[in-house]
N, C-alpha and C positions, 0 to 999 in steps of 0.2 A: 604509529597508527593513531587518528585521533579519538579521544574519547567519548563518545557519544551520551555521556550522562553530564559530561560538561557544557554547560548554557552558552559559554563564553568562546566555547572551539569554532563553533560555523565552519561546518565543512560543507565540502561539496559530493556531487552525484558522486565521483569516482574515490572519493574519501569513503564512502557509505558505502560504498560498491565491493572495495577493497575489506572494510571489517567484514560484509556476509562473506567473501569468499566463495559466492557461489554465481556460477557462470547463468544460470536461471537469470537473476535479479538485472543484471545489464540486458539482457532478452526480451525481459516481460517490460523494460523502461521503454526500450526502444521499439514494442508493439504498441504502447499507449500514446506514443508520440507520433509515430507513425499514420497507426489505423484508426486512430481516436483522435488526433491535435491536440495530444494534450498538454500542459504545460507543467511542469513540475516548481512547487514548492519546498524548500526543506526551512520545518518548521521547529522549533522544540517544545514539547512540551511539559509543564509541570503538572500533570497530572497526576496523583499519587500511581496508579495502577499502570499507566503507561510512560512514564517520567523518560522524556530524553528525546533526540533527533528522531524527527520522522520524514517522509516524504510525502507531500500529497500532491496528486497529480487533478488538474484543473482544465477543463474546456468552456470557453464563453462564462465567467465567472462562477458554473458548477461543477459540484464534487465529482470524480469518477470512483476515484480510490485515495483512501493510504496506506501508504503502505509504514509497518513495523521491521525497523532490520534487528537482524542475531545473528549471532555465531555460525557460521556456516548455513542460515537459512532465513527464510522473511515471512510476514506475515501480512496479506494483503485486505482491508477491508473494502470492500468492493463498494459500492453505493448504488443502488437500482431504486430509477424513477419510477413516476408511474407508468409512465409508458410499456416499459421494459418488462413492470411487474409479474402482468398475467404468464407474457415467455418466459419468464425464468421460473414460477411457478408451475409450472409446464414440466419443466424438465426438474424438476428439485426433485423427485422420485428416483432418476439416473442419478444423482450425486453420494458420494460414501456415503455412508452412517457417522463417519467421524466430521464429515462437513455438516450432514443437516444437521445435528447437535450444537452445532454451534451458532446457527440461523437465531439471527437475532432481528427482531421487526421493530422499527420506532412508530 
């Protein structure tokens, strides 16, 4: 299995795919590719707080998401234009409590 805190592995989708071990993460890939055209990146980063392989998925050179992979699960940062804004603002009241806590606005 490749390491993903190593800079010099360059793995691919199905290497990353394989460490989450979770059937979600090839789902939600292949909805962003699909229903989004998006294109995937896998990047690494040296980030103190997020150090290591990620994926970020790209349409017409902007962000949609990226995603963080783990242990049996992933972490996706979504990115909402302005466009999108006021709709997801809309509905950010239907979202857990464990998600809106973690809304973060730049």
């Amino acid at each position: 299995m490749v390491d993903l805190q190593d800079r010099y592995a360059n793995p691919t989708l199905d290497d990353i795919g394989e460490y989450i071990g979770n059937p979600l993460f090839p789902q939600f890939c292949s909805a962003l590719k699909e229903k989004y055209g998006g294109r995937e990146k896998i990047d690494f980063s040296a980030c103190s707080m997020e150090r290591g392989w990620n994926v970020k998925f790209k349409k017409s050179g902007k962000s949609l998401c990226t995603i963080y992979p783990r242990a049996s699960f992933f972490t996706a940062m979504v990115v909402v234009g302005r466009k999108e804004k006021d709709a997801v603002e809309a509905i950010f009241p239907e979202f857990s409590l464990a998600l809106q806590d973690r809304k973060s606005v730049v």
